[in-house]
KETORNU-902298 format. One record per residue: residue number from 0; residue in three letters; y, z, x of N, C-alpha, C in turn. Coordinates in steps of 0.001 Angstrom, whole numbers, padded with zeros to 6 digits. Each point is the difference from the previous one (the first is absolute). Example, Ala and Ser with C-alpha at 12.3 -4.5 7.8 and 13.67 -1.06 7.14 Angstrom:
# KETORNU-902298
i, aa, nnorth, nup, neast, canorth, caup, caeast, cnorth, cup, ceast
0, ALA, -005690, 007800, 013190, 001190, 000000, -000890, 001200, 000000, 000900
1, SER, 001050, -000720, -000350, 001190, 000060, 000820, 001090, 000730, -000770
//
This chain:
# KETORNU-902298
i, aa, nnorth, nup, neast, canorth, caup, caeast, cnorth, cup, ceast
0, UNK, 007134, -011365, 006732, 000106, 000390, -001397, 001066, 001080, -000224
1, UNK, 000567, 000204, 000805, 001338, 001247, 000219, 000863, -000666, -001102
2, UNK, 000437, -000592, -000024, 001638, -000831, 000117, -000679, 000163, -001805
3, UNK, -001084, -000348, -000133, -000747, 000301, -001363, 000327, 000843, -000790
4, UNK, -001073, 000842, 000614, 000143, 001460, -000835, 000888, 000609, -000084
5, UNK, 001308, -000271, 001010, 001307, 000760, -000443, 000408, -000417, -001170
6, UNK, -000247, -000933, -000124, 000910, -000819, -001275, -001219, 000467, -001548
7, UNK, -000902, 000503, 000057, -000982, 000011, -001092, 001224, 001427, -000655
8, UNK, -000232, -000056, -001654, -000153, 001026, -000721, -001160, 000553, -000438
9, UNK, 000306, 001667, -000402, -000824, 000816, -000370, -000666, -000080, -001686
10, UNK, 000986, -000406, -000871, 000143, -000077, -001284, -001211, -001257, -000571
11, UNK, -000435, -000591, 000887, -001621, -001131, -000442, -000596, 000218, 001155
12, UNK, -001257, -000014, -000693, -001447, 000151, 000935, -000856, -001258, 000088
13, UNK, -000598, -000222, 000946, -000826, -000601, -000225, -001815, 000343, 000674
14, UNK, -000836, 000256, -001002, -001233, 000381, 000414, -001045, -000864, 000213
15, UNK, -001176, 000040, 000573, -000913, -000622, 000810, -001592, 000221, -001215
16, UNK, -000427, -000958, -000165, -001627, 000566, -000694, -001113, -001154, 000706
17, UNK, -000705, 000284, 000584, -000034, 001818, 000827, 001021, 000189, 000667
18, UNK, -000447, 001412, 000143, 001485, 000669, 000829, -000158, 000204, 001262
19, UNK, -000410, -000767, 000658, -000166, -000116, 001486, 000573, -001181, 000855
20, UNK, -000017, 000166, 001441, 001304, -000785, 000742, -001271, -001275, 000551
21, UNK, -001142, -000199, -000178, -000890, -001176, 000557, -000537, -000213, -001518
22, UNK, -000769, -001360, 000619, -000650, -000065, -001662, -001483, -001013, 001050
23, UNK, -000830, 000027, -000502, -000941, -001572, 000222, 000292, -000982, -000875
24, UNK, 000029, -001247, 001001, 000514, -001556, -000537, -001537, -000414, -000327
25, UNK, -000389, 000297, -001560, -000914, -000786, -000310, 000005, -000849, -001529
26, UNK, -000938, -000722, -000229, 000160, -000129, -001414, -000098, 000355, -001205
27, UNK, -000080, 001427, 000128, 000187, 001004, -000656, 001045, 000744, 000159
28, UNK, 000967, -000580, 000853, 001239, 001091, 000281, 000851, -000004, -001339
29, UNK, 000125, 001390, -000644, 001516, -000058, -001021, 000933, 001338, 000267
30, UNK, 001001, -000648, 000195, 001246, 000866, 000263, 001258, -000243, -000745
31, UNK, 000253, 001497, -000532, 001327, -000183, -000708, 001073, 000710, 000365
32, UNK, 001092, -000640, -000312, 001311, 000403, 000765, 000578, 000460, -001203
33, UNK, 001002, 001343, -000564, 000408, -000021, -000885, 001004, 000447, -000136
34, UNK, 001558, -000160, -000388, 001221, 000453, -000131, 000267, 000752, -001042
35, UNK, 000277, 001019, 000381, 000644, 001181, -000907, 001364, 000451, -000173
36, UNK, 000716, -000158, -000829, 001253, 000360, -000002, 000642, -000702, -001573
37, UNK, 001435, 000445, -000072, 000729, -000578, -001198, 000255, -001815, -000454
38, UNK, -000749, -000702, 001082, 000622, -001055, -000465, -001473, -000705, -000289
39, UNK, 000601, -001326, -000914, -001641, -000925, -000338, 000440, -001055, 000504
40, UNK, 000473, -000469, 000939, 000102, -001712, 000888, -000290, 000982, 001293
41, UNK, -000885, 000564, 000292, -000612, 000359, 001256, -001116, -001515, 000957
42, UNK, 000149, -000117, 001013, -001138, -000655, 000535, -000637, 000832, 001293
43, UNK, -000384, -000626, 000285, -000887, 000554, 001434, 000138, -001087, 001479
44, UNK, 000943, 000297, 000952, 000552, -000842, 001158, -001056, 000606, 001467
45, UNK, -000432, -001180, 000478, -000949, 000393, 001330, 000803, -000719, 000821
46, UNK, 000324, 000701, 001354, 000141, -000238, 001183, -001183, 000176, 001006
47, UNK, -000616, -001354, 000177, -001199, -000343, 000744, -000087, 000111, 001184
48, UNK, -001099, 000658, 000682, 000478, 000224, 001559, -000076, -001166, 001002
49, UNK, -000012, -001387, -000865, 000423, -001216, 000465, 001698, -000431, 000090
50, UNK, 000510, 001158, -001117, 001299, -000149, 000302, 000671, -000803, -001051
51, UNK, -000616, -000387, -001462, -000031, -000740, -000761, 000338, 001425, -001675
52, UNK, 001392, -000339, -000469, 000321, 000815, -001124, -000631, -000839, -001015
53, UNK, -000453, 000444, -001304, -000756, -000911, -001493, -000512, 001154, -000962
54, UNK, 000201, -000669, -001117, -000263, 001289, -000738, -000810, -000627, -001184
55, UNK, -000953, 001253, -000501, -001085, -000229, -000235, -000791, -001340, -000508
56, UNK, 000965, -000276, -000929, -000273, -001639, -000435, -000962, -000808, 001099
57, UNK, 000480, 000137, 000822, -000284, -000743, 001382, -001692, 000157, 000290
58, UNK, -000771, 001265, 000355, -000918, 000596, 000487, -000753, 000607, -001320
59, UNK, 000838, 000558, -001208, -000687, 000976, -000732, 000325, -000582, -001400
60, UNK, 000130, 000796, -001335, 000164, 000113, -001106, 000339, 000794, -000724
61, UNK, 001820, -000244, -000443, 000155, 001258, -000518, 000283, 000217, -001125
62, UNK, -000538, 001241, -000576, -000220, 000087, -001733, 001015, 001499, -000433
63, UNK, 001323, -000106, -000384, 000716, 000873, -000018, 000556, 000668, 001222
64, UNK, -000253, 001400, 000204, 000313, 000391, 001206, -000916, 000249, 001418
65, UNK, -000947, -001254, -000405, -001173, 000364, 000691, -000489, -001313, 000603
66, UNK, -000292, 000150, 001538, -000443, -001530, 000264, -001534, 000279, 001210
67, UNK, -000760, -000732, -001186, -001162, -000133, 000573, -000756, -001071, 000595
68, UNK, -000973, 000290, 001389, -000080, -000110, 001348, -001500, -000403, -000562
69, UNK, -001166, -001099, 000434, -000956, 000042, -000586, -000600, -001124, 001233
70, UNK, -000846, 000433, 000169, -001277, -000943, 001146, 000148, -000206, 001210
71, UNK, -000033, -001010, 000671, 000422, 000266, 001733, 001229, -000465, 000287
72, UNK, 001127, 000408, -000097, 001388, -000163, 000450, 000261, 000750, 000829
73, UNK, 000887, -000202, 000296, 000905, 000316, 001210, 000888, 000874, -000304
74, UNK, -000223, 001424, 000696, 001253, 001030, -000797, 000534, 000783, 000540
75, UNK, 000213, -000414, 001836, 000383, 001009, 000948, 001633, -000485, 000224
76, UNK, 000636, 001193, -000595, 001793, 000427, -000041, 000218, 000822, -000648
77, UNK, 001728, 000255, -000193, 000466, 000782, -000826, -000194, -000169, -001222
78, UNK, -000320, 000730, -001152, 000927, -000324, -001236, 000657, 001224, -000669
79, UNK, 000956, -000565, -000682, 000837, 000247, -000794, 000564, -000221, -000854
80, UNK, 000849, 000378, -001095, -000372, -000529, -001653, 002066, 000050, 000349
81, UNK, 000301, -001262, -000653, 001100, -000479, -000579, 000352, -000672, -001092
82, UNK, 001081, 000181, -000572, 000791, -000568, -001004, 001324, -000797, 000470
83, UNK, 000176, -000775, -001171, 001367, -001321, 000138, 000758, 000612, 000748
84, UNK, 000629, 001253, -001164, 001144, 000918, 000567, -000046, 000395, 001118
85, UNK, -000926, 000212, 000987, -000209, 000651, 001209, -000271, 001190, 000264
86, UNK, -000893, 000621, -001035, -000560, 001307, 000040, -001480, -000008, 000979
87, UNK, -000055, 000793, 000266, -001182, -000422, 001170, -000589, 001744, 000170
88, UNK, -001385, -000017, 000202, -000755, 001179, -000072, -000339, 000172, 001257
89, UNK, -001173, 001130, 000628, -000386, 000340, 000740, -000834, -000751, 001005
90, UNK, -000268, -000468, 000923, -001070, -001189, 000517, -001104, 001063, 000662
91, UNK, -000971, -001193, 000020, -001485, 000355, 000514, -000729, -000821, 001035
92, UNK, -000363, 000341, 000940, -000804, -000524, 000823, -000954, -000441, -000515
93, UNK, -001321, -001484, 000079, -001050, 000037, -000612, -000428, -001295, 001592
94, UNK, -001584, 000778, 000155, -000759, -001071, 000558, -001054, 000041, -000407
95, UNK, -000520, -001632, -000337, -001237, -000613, -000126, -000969, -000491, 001205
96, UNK, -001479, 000291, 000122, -000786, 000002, 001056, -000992, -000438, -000366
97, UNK, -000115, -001470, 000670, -001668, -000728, -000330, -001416, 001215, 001093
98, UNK, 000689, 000671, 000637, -001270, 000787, 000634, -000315, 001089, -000873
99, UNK, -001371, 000382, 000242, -000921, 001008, -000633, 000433, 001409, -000196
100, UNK, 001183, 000289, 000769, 000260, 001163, 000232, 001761, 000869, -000619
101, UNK, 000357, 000807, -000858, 001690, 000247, -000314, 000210, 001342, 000533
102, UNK, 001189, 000372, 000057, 000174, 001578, 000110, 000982, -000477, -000900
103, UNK, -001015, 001323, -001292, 000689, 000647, -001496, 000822, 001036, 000215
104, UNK, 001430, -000107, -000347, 000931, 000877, -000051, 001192, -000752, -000917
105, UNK, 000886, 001261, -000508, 000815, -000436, -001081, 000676, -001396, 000694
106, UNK, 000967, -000717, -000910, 000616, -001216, 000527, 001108, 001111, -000377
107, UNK, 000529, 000829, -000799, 001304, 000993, 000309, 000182, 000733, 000526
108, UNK, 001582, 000467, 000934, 000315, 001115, 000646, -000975, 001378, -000319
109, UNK, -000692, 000696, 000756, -000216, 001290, -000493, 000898, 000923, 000340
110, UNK, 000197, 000479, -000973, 001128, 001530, 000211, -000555, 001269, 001046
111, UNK, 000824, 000167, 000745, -000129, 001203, 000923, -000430, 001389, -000268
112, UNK, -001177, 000190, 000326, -000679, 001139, -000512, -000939, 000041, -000632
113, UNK, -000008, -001733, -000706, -001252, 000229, -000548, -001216, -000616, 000780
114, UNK, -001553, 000122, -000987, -000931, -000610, 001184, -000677, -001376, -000377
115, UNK, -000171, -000650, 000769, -000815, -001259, -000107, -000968, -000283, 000346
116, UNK, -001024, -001000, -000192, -001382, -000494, 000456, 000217, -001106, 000124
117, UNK, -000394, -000336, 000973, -000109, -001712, 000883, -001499, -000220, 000033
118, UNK, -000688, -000914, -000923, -001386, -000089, 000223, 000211, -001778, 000574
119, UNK, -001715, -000015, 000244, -000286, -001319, 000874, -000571, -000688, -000914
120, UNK, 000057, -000572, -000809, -001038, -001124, -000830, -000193, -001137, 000761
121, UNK, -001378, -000336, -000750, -000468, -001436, 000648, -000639, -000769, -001375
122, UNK, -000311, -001147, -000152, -000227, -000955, -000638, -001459, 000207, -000419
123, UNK, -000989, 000688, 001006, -001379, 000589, -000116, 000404, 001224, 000885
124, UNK, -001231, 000925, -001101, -000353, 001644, 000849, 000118, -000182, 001010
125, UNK, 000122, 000923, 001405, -000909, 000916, 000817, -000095, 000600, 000024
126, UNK, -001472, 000704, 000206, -000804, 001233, -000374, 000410, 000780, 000975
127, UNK, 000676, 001072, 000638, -000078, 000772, 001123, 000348, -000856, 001081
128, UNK, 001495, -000951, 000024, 000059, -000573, 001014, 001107, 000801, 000251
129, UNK, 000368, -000108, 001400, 001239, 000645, 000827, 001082, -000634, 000042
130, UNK, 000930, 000993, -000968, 000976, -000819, -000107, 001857, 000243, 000688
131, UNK, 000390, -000863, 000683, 001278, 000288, 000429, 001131, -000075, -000696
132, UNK, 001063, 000988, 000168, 001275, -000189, -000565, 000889, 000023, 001067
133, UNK, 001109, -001027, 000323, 000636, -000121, 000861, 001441, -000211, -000349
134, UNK, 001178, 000831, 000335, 000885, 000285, -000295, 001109, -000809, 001454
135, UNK, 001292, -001176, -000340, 000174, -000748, 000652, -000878, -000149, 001378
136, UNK, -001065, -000514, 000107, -001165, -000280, 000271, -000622, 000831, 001412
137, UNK, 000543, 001673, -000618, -000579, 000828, 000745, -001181, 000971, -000824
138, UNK, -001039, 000238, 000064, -001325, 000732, -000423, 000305, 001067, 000030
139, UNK, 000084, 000251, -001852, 000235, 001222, -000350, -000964, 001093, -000490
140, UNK, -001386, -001113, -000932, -001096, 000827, 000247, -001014, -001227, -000215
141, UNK, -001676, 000808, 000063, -000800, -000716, 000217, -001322, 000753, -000624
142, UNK, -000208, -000681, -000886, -001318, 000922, -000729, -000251, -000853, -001083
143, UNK, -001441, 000636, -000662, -000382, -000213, -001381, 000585, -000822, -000728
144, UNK, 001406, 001065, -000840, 000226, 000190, -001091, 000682, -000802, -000395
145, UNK, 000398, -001051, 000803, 000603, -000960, -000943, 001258, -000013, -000634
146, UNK, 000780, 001073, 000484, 001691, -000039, -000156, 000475, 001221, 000506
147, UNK, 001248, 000046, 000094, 000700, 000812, 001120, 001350, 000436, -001089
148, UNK, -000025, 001844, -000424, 000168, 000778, -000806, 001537, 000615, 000963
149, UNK, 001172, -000085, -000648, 000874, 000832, 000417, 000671, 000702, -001259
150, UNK, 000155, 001556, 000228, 000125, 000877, -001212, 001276, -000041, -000056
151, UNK, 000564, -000257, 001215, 001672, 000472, -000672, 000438, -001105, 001068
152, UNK, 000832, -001368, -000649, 000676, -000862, 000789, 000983, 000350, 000489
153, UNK, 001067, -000915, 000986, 000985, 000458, 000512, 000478, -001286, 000673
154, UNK, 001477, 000205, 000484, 000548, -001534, 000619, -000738, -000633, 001181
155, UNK, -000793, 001173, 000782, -000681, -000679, 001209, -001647, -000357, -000283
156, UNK, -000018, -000319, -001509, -001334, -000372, -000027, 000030, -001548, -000722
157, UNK, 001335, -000723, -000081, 000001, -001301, -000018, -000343, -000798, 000984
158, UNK, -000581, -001098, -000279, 000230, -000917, 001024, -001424, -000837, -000602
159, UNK, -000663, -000903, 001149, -000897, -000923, -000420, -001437, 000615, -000362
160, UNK, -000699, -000837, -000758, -001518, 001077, 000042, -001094, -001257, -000161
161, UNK, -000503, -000118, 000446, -001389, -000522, -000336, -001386, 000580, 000230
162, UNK, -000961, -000604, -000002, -001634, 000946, -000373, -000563, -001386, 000348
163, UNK, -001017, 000641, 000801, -001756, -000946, 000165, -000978, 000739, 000223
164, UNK, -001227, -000680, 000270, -000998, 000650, 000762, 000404, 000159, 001363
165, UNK, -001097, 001411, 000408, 000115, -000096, 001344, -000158, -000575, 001077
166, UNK, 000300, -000694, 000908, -000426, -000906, 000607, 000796, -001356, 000036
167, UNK, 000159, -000419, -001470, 000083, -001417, 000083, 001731, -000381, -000598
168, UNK, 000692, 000923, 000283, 001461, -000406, 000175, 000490, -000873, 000504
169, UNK, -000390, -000839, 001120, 000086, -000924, 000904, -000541, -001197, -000090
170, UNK, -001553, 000457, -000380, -000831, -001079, 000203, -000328, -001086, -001258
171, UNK, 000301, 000664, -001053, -000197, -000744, -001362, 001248, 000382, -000871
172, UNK, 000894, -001182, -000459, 000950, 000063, -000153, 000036, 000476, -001782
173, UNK, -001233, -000369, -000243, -000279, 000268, -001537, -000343, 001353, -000082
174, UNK, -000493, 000796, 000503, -000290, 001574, 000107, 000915, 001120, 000290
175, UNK, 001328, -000469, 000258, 001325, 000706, -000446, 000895, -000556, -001226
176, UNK, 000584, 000642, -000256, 001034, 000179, -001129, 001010, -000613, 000695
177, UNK, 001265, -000314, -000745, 001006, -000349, 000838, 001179, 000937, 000092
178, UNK, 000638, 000242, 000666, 000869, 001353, 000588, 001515, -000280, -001134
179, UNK, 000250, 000993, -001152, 000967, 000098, -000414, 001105, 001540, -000141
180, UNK, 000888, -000303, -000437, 000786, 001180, 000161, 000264, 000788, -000929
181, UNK, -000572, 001453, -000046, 000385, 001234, -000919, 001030, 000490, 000149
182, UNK, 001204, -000101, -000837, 001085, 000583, -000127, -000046, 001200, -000254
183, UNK, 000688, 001313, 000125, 000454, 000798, -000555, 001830, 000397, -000558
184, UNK, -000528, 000744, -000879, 001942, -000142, -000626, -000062, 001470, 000110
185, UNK, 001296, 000709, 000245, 000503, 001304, -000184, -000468, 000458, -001493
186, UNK, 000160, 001495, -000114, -000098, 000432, -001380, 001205, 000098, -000667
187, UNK, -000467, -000407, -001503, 001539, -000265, -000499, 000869, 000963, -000678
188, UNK, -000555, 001283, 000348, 000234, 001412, -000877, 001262, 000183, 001021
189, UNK, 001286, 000228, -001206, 001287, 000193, 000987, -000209, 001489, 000529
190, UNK, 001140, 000111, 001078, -000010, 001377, 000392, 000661, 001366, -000564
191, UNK, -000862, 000851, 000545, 000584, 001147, -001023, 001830, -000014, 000034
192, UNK, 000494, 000419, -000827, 001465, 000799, 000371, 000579, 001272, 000249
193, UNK, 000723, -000858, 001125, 000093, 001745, 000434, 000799, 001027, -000319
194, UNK, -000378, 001130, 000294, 000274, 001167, -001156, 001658, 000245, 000112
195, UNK, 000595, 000299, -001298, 001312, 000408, 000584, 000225, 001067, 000868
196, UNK, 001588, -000194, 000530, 000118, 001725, 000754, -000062, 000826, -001093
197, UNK, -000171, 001268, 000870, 000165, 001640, -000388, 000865, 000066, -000002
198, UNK, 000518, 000460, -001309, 001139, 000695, -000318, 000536, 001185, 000810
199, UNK, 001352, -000035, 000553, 000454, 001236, 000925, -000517, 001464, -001012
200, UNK, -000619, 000725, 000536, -000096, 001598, -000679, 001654, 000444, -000527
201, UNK, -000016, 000880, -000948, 001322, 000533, -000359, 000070, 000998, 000772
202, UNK, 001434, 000563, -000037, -000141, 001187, 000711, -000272, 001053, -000968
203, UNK, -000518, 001210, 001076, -000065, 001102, -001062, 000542, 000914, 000207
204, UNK, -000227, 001600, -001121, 000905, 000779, 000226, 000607, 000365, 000981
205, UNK, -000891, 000002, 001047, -000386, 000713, 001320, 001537, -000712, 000769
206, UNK, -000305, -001131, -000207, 000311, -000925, 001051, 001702, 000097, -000237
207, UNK, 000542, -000119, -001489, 000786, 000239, -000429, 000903, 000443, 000267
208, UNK, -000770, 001308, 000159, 000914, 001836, -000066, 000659, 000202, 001717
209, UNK, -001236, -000530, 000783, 000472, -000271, 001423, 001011, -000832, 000070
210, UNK, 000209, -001023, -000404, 000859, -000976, 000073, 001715, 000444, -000366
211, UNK, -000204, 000538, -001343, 000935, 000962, -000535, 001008, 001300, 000823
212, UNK, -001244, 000434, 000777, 000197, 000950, 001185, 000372, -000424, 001079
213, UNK, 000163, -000936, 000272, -000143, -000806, 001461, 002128, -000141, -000612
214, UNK, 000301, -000454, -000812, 001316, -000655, -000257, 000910, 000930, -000169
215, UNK, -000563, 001706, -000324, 000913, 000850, -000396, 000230, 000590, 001237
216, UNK, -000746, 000599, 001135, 000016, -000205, 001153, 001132, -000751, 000627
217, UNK, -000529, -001191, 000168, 001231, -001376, 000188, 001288, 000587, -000278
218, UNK, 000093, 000321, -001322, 001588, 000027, -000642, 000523, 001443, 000276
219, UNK, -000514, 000939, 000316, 000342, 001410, 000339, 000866, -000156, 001197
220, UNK, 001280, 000924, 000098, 000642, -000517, 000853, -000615, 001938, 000601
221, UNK, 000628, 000007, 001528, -000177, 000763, 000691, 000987, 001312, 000176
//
């Protein structure tokens, strides 16, 4: 997706409802994709992780700048919102999961510094079950609570994440989430500027009168 995102502009967005990077594939699933920016011939283009480009027409329905996602389809790729002209917005990761289990976190870059929550949902409660968060599929914590809290992000806290119960990471394929990737982006606050020089000091009287003295000296003959 490199060769991608170089080529995306900043000037159209495109947002996620919900705003998270998994969703459950049920028949109740609705998801909307929505383009923001100056133009009205916007659509919504998926690159499928089958490897297959189509845009919304194809999979979804789109009503202005908005193309909506409804029952059990298929919705794991990029998207991204284009026009005729070739204006093209920001892209998003999105995966869909027939198992019981997601790790909730934004589907957008989070900015550096700030903090996020990665929770574990499932399709039904558990009451006090133990739950894992696993970060490119090393165990980062293991408890209760049901999501894994970082106050202040940073570039080395990207990478893959998924969540299950304890125990059954292995053994039941429906009791994990499936492992996707949290981006982070730099902050976009430019840098300060830096201060001009200091002005040379003037001279003063002092400095002057010596100077003055120093030349009459000089010119005095012997």
């Amino acid at each position: 997706w490199s060769v991608l995102s170089e080529c995306l502009q900043i000037n159209w967005y495109l947002t996620s409802h919900p705003d998270r990077a998994q969703h459950f594939i049920t028949d109740t699933m609705s998801l909307s994709l929505t383009c923001a920016g100056d133009s009205a011939e916007w659509t919504v283009n998926r690159f499928s992780s089958y490897g297959y480009l189509t845009r919304c027409a194809t999979w979804g329905s789109m009503t202005g700048p908005t193309c909506y996602i409804n029952g059990q389809s298929f919705i794991d790729g990029v998207y991204w919102c284009e026009t005729a002209t070739g204006l093209f917005s920001n892209a998003v990761n999105i995966t869909g999961t027939y198992n019981n289990t997601i790790v909730d976190f934004p589907v957008h870059p989070v900015t550096e510094g700030q903090p996020v929550t990665l929770r574990c949902k499932w399709t039904t409660e558990l009451n006090l079950a133990v739950i894992s968060f696993y970060k490119n599929d090393k165990l980062i914590q293991n408890d209760t609570r049901g999501e894994f809290f970082i106050p202040a992000v940073s570039k080395s806290d990207e990478g893959f994440y998924k969540c299950g119960r304890k125990g059954r990471m292995q053994r039941s394929a429906g009791s994990t989430s499936p492992a996707s990737w949290m981006s982070i982006k730099g902050d976009q606050e430019p840098p300060p500027l830096p201060s001009p020089p200091l002005p040379s000091p003037p001279l003063t009287s002092v400095q002057v009168s010596f100077q003055d003295s120093t030349r009459r000296k000089k010119n005095k003959k012997p």
